[in-house]
Phi, psi and omega in degrees: 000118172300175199288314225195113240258142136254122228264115170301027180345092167256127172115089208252010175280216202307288175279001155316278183328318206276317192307314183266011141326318194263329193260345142031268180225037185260166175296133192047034170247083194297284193228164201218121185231138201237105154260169200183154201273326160257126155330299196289326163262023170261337192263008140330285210292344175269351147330294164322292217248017201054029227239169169223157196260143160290125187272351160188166224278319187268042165266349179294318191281346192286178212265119167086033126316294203239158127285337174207105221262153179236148200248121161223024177291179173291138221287351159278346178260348168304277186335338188269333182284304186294303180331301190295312192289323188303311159328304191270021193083002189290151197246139204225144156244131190220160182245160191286178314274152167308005171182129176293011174215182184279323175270356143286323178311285196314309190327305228276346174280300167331317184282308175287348155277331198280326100043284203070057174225143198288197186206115161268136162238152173286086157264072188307345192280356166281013183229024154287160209282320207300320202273009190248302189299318204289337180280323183293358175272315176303292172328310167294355178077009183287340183289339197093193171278155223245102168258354197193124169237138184240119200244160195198139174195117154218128187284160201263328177212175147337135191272137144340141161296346177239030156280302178332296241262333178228052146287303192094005157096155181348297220304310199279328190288307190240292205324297236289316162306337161290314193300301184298304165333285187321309160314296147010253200301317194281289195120341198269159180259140162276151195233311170214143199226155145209165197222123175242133199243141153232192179202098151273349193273026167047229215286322152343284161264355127359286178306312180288347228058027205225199159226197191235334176221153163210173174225079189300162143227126188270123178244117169293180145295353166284323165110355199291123180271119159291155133223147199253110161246173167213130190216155194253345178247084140288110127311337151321324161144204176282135186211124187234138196175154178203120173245138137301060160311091178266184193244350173237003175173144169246147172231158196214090183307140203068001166284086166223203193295327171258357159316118174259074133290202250135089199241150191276007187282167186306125143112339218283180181257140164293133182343141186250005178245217142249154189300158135329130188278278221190182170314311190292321181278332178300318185245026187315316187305301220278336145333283197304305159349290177290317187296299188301327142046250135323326192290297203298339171310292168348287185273330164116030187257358181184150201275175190279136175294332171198092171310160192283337189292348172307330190292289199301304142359277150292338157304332197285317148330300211265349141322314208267335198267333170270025154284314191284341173272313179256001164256355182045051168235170167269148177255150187250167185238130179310165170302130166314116179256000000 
């Protein structure tokens, strides 16, 4: 393994963007080639970040280019990307999800076992420190047994109408991150979910198939109930949090100075900071976090922390749970195999 890696970046929009700003200037990161299906913003973000720019996707792939490829393009291209790096022998980080159905998804895994090439997916809230303390309080028996987990994902405003339109919807789009956490932090499988949706936000999410909030429930295997909300207008701001409910003590990950709650009781103080903008900033650490990771996954210094079978996993949810949304029933989940 040479001193230092060279990392392909494909997919130069929003989490693109933010992902080669981190990689940059990461540790065992020699050099950074950013490409994208338009040129002129791959040779933006490598401007911004000291990076070289790619003149089209398949320079990442061409032979002794790279050592590792990072997937941030739009979520149809992923399964075809990760598909490609594996061909090439590339060791791949791809952001959720890997594929927009279950059954791209498995393909794309196919490739990468026959390959014997690794696969990471981006769940950063397993490398945030608060949601890293809650599972070692759990793991650890200080909560007691876990009887009620409450999961809160909300967005401070509404995405683009053509975000909306290839997102693959709430469910898939943010709820999915919950779905993983949860697994995470428990250890534990959903056995069964149901999901109710609404759209105050009128025509908009309509148009997408979609909705603006929704809400799940989840039954562990365990018996333990989750509930999962979501929403795309929090106007308060971004509020991302998951409590723990034991029978000796609750805990709560995303509870600080910056959380936008409120509380209505006499006297109490209003959030003393300013809210959260959105994710990238809300989860900044933990972008970075998860990308090194990877690195060190990479160079062979440690297996990777979240294998690509996590995405499907958590894909299987987030299937069941918008099955359970638009048929208005509860759905069971096969046995974990």
């Amino acid at each position: 393994m040479r001193a230092g890696l060279r990392i392909g970046l494909v997919g130069a929009g929003r989490i693109g963007a933010r992902h080669a700003a981190i990689l940059a200037g990461a540790d065992g990161v020699a050099g950074l080639l950013v490409a994208d299906a338009d040129p002129d913003r791959a040779a933006a973000v490598a401007r911004e970040t000291g990076a070289r720019p790619a003149r089209a996707v398949d320079e990442v792939f061409a032979a002794d280019a790279v050592d590792a490829v990072v997937v941030a393009a739009p979520t149809a291209a992923h399964a075809g990307l990760v598909a490609r790096a594996a061909r090439a022998g590339l060791p791949a980080f791809c952001e959720k999800p890997l594929a927009p159905d279950v059954a791209g998804t498995e393909a794309a895994l196919r490739e990468a076992a026959a390959a014997g090439t690794l696969l990471q997916i981006g769940f950063q809230r397993r490398f945030d420190a608060g949601f890293r303390t809650a599972r070692e309080a759990l793991r650890s028996g200080a909560l007691g047994r876990v009887h009620t987990i409450r999961c809160v994902t909300s967005d401070a405003a509404p995405p683009p109408a053509g975000f909306l339109a290839r997102s693959g919807g709430l469910i898939h789009d943010c709820m999915i991150h919950d779905f993983d956490a949860v697994r995470w932090l428990t250890g534990r499988e959903v056995v069964e979910v149901y999901a109710r949706g609404s759209d105050a936000g009128g025509a908009l999410y309509r148009e997408a198939g979609d909705v603006d909030t929704a809400c799940a429930l989840l039954t562990l295997d365990d018996g333990t109930l989750v509930t999962v909300t979501a929403t795309r207008c929090n106007g308060a701001g971004y509020d991302v949090r998951t409590e723990l409910s034991g029978e000796r003590d609750q805990w709560v990950a995303g509870l600080d100075a910056r959380t936008p709650v409120t509380s209505a009781e006499p006297g109490a103080a209003a959030p003393p900071e300013r809210p959260w903008a959105d994710c990238l900033e809300r989860f900044a650490d933990a972008y970075r976090a998860e990308l090194a990771a990877f690195v060190r996954a990479v160079r062979g210094e440690e297996p990777s922390p979240c294998p690509g079978e996590e995405g499907l996993r958590a894909l299987r949810i987030a299937v069941a749970c918008e099955t359970s949304r638009r048929e208005g029933r509860p759905v069971r989940l096969p046995a974990a195999s």
